[in-house]
C-alpha positions in Angstrom: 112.9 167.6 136.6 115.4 168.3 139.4 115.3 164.4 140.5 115.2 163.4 137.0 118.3 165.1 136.6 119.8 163.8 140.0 119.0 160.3 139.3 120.1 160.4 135.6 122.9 162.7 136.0 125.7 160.3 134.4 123.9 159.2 131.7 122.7 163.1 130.5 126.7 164.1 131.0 128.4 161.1 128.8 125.3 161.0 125.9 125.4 165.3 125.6 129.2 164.4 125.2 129.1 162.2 122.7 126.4 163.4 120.9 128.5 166.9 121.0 131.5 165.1 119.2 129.3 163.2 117.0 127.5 166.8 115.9 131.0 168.4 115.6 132.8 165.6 113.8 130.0 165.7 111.2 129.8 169.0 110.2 133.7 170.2 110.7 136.0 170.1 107.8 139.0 168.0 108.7 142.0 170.0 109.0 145.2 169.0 107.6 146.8 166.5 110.3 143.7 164.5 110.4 143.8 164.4 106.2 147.3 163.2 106.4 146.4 160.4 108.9 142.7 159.4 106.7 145.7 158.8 103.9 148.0 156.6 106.1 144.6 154.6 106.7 144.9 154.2 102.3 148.3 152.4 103.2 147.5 150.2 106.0 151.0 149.1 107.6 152.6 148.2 111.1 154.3 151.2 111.3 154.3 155.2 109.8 157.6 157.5 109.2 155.3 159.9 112.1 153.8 157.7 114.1 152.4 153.9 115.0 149.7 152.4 113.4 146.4 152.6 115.3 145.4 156.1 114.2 145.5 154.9 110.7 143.2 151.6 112.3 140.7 153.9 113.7 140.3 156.2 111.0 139.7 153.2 108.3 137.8 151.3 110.7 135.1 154.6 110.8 135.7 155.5 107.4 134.4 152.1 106.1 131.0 152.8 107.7 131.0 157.0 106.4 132.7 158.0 103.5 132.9 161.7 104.7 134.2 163.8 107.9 132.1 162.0 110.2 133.5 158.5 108.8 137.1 159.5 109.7 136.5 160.7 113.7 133.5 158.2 114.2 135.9 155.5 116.1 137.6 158.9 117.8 134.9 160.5 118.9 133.8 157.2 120.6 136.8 156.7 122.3 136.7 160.3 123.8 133.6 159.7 125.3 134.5 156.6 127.1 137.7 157.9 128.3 136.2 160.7 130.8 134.1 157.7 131.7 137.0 155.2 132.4 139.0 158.5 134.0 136.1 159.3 135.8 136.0 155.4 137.6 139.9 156.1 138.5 138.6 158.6 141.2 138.0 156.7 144.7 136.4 159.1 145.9 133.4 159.9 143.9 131.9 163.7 143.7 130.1 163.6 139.8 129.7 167.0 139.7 132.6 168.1 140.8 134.3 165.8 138.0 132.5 167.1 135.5 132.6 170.7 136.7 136.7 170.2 136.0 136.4 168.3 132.8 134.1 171.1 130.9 136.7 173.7 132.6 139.4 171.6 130.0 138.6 172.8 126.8 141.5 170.6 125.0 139.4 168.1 126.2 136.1 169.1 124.1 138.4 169.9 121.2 140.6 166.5 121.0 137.1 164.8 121.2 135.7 164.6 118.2 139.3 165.4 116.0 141.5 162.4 114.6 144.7 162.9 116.0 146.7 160.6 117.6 146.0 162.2 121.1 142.7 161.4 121.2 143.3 157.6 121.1 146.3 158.1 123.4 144.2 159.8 126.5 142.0 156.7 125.9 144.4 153.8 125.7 146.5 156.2 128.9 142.9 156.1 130.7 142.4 152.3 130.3 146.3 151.5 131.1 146.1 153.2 134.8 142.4 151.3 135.2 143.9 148.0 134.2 147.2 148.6 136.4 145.2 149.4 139.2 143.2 145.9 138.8 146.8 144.1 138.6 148.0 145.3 141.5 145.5 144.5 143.4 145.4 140.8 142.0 147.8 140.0 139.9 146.2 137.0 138.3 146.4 135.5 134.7 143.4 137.9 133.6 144.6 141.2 134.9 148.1 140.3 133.5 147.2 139.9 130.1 144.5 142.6 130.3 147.4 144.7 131.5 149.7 143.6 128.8 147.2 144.3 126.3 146.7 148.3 127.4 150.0 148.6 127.2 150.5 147.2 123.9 148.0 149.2 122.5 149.6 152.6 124.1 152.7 151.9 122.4 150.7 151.2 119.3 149.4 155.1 119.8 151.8 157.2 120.0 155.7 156.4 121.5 154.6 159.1 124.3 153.2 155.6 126.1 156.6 154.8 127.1 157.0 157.6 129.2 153.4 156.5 131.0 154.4 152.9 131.4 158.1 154.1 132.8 156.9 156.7 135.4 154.3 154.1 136.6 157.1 151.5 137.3 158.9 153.9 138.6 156.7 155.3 141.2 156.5 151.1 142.4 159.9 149.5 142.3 158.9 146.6 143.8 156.3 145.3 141.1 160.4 144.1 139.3 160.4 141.6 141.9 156.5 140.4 140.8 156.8 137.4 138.1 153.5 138.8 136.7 155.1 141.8 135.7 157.6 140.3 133.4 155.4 138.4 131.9 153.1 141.0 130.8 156.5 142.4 129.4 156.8 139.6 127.7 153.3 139.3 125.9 153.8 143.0 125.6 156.5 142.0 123.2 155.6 139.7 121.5 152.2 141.7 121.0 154.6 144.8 120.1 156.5 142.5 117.6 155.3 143.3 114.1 155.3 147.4 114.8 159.5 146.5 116.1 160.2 144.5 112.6 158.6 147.2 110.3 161.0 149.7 112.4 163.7 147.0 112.2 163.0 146.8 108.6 162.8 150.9 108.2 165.8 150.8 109.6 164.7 152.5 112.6 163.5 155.5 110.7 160.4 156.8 113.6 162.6 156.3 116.5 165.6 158.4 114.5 163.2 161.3 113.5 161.6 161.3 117.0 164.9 161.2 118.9 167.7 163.2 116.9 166.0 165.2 114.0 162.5 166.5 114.6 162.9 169.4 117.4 166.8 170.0 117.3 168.0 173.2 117.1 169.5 176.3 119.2 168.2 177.1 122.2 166.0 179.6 122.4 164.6 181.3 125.9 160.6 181.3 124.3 160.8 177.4 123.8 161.0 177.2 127.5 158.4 180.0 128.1 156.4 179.5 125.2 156.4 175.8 127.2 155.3 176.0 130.3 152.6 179.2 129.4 151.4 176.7 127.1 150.8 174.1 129.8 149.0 176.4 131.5 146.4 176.9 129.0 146.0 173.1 127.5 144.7 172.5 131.3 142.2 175.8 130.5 142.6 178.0 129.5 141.6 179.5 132.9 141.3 176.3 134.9 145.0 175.3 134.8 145.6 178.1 137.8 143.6 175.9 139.9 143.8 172.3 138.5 147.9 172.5 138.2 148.3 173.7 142.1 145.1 171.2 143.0 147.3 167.9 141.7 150.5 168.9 142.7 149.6 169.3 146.2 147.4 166.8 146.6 149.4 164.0 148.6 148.5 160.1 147.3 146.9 157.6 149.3 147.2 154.5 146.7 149.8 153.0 144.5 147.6 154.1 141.9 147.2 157.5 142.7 151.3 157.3 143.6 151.4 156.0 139.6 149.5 159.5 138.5 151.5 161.5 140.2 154.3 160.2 139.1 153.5 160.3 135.6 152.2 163.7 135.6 155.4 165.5 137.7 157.5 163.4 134.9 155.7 164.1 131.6 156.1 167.7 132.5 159.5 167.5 133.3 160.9 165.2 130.7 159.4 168.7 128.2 160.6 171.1 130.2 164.0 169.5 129.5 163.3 169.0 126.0 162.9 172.6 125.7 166.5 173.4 126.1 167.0 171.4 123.3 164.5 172.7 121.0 160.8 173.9 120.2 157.8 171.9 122.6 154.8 171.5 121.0 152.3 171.9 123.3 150.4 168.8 122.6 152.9 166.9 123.5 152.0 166.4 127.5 148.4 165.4 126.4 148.5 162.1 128.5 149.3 164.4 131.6 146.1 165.2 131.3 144.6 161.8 133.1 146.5 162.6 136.3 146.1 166.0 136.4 142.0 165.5 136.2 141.4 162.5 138.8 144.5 164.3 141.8 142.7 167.9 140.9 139.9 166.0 141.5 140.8 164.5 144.9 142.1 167.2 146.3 139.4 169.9 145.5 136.7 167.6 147.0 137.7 168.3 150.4 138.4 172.1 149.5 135.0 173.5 149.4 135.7 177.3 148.8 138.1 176.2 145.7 134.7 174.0 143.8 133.0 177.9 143.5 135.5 179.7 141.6 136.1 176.2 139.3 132.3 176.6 138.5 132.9 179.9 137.4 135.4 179.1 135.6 133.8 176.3 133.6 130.8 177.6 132.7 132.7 180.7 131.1 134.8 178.1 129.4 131.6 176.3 128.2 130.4 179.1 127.0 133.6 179.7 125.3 133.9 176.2 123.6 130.1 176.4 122.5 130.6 180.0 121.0 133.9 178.6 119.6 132.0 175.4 118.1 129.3 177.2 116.3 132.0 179.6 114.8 134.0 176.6 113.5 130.7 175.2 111.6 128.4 178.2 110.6 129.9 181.0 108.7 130.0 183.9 110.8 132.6 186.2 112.0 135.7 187.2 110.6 138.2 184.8 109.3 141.4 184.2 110.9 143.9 181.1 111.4 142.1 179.1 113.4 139.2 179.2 111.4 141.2 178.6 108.4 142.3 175.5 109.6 138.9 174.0 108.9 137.9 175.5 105.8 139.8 173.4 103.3 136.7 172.0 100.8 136.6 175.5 99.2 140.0 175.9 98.5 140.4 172.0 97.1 137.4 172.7 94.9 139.4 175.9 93.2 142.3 173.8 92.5 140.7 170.9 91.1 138.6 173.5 89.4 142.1 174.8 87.6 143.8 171.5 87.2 141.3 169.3 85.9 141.5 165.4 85.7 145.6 166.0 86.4 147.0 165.0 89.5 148.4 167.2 91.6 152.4 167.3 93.3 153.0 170.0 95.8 155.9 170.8 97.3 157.2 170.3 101.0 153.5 170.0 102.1 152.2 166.6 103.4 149.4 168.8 104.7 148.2 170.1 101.0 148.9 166.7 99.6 146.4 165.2 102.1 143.8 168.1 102.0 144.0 167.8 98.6 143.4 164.3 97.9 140.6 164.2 100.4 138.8 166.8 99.6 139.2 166.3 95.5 139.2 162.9 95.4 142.8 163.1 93.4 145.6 161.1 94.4 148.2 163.4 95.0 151.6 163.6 96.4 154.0 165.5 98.6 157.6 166.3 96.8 159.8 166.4 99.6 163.3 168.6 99.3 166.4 167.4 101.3 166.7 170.5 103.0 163.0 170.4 104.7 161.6 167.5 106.5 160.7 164.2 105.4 157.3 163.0 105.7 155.3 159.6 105.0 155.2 160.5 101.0 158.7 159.4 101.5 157.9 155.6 102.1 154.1 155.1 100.0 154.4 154.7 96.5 152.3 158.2 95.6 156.1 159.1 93.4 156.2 156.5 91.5 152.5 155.9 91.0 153.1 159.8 89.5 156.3 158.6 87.9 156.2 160.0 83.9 152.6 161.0 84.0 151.2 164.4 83.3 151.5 166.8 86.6 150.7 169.9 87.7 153.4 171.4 90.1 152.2 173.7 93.1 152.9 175.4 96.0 152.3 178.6 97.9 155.9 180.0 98.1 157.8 181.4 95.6 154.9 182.6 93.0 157.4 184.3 90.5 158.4 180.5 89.9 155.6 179.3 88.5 153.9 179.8 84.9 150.4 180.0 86.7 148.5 180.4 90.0 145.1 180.6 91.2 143.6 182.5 93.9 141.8 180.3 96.7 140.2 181.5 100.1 143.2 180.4 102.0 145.4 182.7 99.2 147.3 181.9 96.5 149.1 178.8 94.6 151.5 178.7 91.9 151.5 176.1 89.1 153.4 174.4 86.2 152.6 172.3 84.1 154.7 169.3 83.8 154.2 166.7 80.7 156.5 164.1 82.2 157.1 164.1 86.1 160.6 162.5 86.8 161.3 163.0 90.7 163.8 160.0 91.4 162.9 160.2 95.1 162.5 156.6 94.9 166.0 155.4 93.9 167.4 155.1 97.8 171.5 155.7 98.5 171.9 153.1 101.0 174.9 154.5 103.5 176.4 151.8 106.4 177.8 154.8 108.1 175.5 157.0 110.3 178.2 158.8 112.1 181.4 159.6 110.7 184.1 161.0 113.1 187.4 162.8 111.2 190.5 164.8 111.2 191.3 164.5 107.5 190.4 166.8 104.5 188.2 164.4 102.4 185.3 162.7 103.8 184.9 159.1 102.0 181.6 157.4 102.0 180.8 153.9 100.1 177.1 154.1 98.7 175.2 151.4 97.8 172.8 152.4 95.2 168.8 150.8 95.6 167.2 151.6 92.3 163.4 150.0 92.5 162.4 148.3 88.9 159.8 150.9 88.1 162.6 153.4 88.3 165.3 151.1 86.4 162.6 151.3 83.2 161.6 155.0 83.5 165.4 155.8 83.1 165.7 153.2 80.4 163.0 154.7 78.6 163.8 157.9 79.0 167.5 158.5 78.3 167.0 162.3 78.5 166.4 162.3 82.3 169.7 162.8 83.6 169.0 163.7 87.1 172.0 165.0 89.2 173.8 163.2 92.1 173.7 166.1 94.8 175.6 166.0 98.5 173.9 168.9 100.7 176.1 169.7 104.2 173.7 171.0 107.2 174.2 172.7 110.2 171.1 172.1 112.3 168.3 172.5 109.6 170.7 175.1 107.6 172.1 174.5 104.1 175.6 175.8 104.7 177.3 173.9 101.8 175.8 171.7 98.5 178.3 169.8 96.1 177.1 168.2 92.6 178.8 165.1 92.8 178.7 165.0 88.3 177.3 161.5 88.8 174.4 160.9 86.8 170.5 158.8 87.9 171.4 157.1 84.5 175.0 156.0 85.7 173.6 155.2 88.9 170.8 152.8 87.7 173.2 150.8 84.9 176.3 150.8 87.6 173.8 149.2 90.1 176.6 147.9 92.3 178.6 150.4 95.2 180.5 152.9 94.8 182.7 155.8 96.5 182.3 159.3 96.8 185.1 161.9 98.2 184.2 164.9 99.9 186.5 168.2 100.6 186.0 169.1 103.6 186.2 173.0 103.6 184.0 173.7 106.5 185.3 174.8 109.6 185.6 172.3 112.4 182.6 171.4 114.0 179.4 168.7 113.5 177.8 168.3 110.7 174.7 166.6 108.8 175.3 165.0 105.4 172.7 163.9 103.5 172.2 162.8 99.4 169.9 163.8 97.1 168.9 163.7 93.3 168.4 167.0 91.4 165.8 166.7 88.4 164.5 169.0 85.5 163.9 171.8 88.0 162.4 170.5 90.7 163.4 170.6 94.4 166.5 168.2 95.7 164.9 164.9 96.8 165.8 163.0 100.0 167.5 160.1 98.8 169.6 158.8 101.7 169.4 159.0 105.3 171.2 161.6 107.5 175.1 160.9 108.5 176.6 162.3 111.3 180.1 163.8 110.8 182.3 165.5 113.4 185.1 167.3 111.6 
C-alpha cells in the first residue's frame, strides 16, 4: 500500500481533488455571484458592465452538458484542478509532498475550486501565463510567442486583474522591450483582445469607468487598511499565511521566472494596500498572488527542514477544517448562520414563486435576488436599479423592457411597511406589490458629451441628447398616462445630498426626440460633485438613466 501510494502519489492527489470539486459543485447550491454570472452566460456578449466575458463562456459551455449546479461549475472545477497541476510544474525544484502539504494548508484554494467565480478561471489562465512565459524566454520562437500571446489574451478576457500580472512580469525583465518577439505577441494580443476593446469602445467605456472611478471610492477609513492586510493573512490560511507570506518574501530568486513571481506577488499586494487609502479592499481581490506565493513558499521551505513540520500541522488541521466545513455546506446540520445562508437559496426561491405564481418577479437594487431568483424558479426576472445605488448588468440586457407593461410583482427585503404584502422565507422576509402595468423607463438613455464639468458660475448647463429605444417610443404612445418624471440627483461620494425634478416629462422627452438643455442652480457649497439623471415612475425607485458627470464647483 505504502509503494502504491509512493509510486502513484500524483495521480491519487489531482483525481481526490477533482473528484472533491466535482462532489461539491454537485450538491452545493449556487450562491448569488455565481447565479448572476449563469445569467450573463443567457446573454452571451464580448464584454459585461462587471467583468469580461470568459466566466459567462465557462459557465454556458458546462451548463449545456448539466442543466443544474454541477452544469454551471463543471468547466471551473476542471480548471482548478489543472491549475495546482500547471503551478505545481512552475517549481524547479520538485518536493510533491511538500507542495501539496502547502496547497491543502490554502483553504481559498479548496473553496474557489469547485465555485464559478471569476477567480477560479483567473488563477488558471495566471498559472498557464507564468508557464508559457517561462517557455518564451527560454526560446522565443514563433510557437512560444503565439502560445504566449494567447495566455495573455485569455487573462485579460478573465478578469482586468491580468494586467497587473502581465505588467509586474515585464517589469521584473526590462530587457524582453528590446526582444522583437515581445511586441509581437503584443500585437496578436491585440488584435486577439480586439472584440472585448470595441464592445467597451462601444459601451462607452462603461467596465473600465466603474472599475477605476466608482466602485470602491469613498472616505478613508483606518479598518480598510487593517481589515486589508488581516485579510491577506487569512486567504493564504487561514493559519498557513504566518509561514507561507514570510517563506516567499524571503526567499531570494534564482530565474527570471521566479524573478517574474516575485515581482508580481510584492506588486499585487501593494498596488491593494494603496487602494485601501482610497476605499474598501475586498479581499478577493489579490487572488492571482496566490501563484507566487505557493511555488517561492515552496522553494524556500524545501531547504528549511524544521519549517515543513509545523506546515503539516497546520494543513492537516486546515483539512480537517475545510472537510468539516464542506459537509456543513451540503448536509443539514448545525446551526444556521451567514455563511451557510449563502448556499441555501432553492428554499427561499420556492416560497416566492410559491406566492407569486406564473408572474415575474422585479426586485429592487439586487442583481443577487434577481439571479437567485431566476435560477432557482425558472422565472425571468429583473433587477430595478435606483440612481442612488450601483448599477449592475440589468442595466445593459433587455430583462426591463422584456418586463415593460406586463403584470409584476415588486419585491424587496427593505422597507416592509412599503409594500401591500410579504412573505416569510428561511433567509427572512420580502415585501411585495402588485403591479398591473410595470413602466420603469430605465431604458430611455440621457446621452451627456460632458463627463467632467469644471465651474465658477451659479447654474450648471448640460445639453442632453435623449436615446429613446422603439419599444419604449410605443409603450409611451400607448400609454399616455405614464408620465414619468425627469429627475437630476447631486452626490457626494455615494450620498444623495441634493435631487431636483427637472418638470420635464418621459412623454415630452420621447415626442421632442432631438437635444435639449437643462439649467442647474448650483446651491451647494464649493466642492466636487457627482451628477447623474434619472426618471421617476408611478412609485418606483429613480432609474439610472445617464452616466455620471464630474463637476467641480
Amino acid at each position: 500500500m505504502n509503494l502504491f501510494f509512493q509510486k502513484h502519489h500524483r495521480l491519487l492527489f489531482y483525481s481526490s481533488w477533482l473528484l472533491l470539486a466535482l462532489a461539491q459543485a454537485a450538491s452545493t447550491e449556487l450562491i448569488a455571484d455565481e447565479a448572476y454570472y449563469w445569467v450573463y452566460s443567457r446573454f452571451p456578449a464580448w464584454g459585461y458592465f462587471d467583468h469580461p466575458p470568459m466566466i459567462a463562456f465557462l459557465i454556458k459551455s458546462g451548463y449545456a452538458i448539466f442543466h443544474n449546479e454541477l452544469g454551471v461549475r463543471l468547466v471551473c472545477a476542471l480548471l482548478s484542478t489543472f491549475t495546482i497541476l500547471i503551478t505545481e510544474s512552475l517549481t524547479e525544484r520538485k518536493n510533491p509532498f511538500l507542495f501539496y502539504t502547502i496547497v491543502l494548508s490554502i483553504s481559498v484554494l479548496q473553496i474557489a475550486g469547485f465555485l464559478a467565480v471569476p477567480d477560479t478561471p483567473l488563477l488558471f489562465f495566471t498559472a498557464l501565463f507564468f508557464y508559457t512565459y517561462r517557455s518564451f524566454i527560454k526560446n522565443a520562437n514563433w510557437i512560444n510567442t503565439l502560445l504566449l500571446a494567447i495566455a495573455i489574451s485569455l487573462l485579460f478576457y478573465t478578469k482586468y486583474h491580468g494586467l497587473l500580472i502581465v505588467l509586474f512580469t515585464f517589469l521584473s525583465n526590462i530587457k524582453l522591450f528590446t526582444r522583437w518577439q515581445t511586441w509581437l505577441a503584443g500585437f496578436f494580443v491585440l488584435l486577439l483582445y480586439a472584440p472585448h476593446l470595441f464592445w467597451q469602445w462601444d459601451h462607452d467605456w462603461v467596465s473600465f469607468r466603474y472599475h477605476l472611478f466608482e466602485s470602491n471610492v469613498s472616505s478613508y477609513k483606518f479598518s480598510y487598511t487593517n481589515d486589508y492586510l488581516l485579510g491577506q493573512i487569512l486567504l493564504a490560511g487561514p493559519i498557513a499565511g504566518f509561514i507561507l507570506f514570510p517563506a516567499a518574501f524571503i526567499y531570494k530568486t534564482k530565474t527570471e521566472t521566479e524573478k517574474a513571481l516575485k515581482f508580481t506577488l510584492v506588486g499585487i499586494y501593494l498596488i491593494f494596500l494603496l487602494s485601501s487609502f482610497r476605499g474598501k479592499v475586498e479581499v478577493n481581490w489579490t487572488m492571482p498572488a496566490m501563484i507566487p506565493l505557493i511555488v517561492l513558499s515552496h522553494q524556500f521551505i524545501l531547504d528549511k527542514t524544521s519549517w515543513i513540520k509545523p506546515l503539516r500541522v497546520i494543513a492537516f488541521v486546515s483539512l480537517l477544517l475545510i472537510i468539516a466545513g464542506r459537509i456543513y455546506l451540503v448536509v443539514d446540520i448545525g446551526p444556521d448562520n451567514s455563511t451557510k445562508g449563502r448556499f441555501r437559496n432553492k428554499a427561499w426561491a420556492k416560497t416566492i414563486a410559491e406566492k407569486t405564481g406564473e408572474t415575474p418577479v422585479v426586485f429592487y437594487n439586487s442583481y443577487q435576488r434577481a439571479s437567485l431568483f431566476w435560477f432557482y424558479s425558472g422565472k425571468p426576472s429583473h433587477s430595478h436599479n435606483s440612481y442612488t445605488d450601483r448599477k449592475s448588468n440589468y442595466n445593459f440586457w433587455p430583462t426591463e423592457s422584456n418586463l415593460l407593461g406586463k403584470k409584476v410583482f415588486i419585491a424587496d427585503i427593505y422597507g416592509m411597511h412599503t409594500f401591500s404584502d410579504s412573505v416569510k422565507t428561511k433567509k427572512g422576509w420580502v415585501g411585495f406589490t402588485y403591479d398591473s402595468l410595470y413602466s420603469a423607463l430605465g431604458g430611455i438613455k440621457m446621452m451627456i458629451k460632458q463627463k467632467s464639468i469644471d465651474l465658477d458660475s451659479a447654474y450648471v448647463t448640460i445639453n442632453i441628447n435623449p436615446q429613446v429605444p422603439v419599444e419604449y417610443q410605443n409603450f409611451l404612445r400607448s400609454h399616455h398616462d405614464i408620465n414619468g418624471m425627469l429627475f437630476v440627483g447631486i452626490f457626494k461620494g455615494k450620498e444623495l445630498v441634493k435631487e431636483f425634478n427637472l418638470e420635464i416629462t418621459a412623454q415630452e422627452i420621447a415626442k421632442q426626440g432631438s437635444p435639449f438643455d437643462i439649467s442647474i442652480a448650483r446651491r451647494l457649497p464649493h466642492g466636487s460633485y457627482d451628477i447623474r439623471l434619472g426618471i421617476k415612475t408611478k412609485n418606483y425607485f429613480t432609474t439610472h438613466n445617464s452616466e455620471t458627470i464630474h463637476v467641480d464647483f
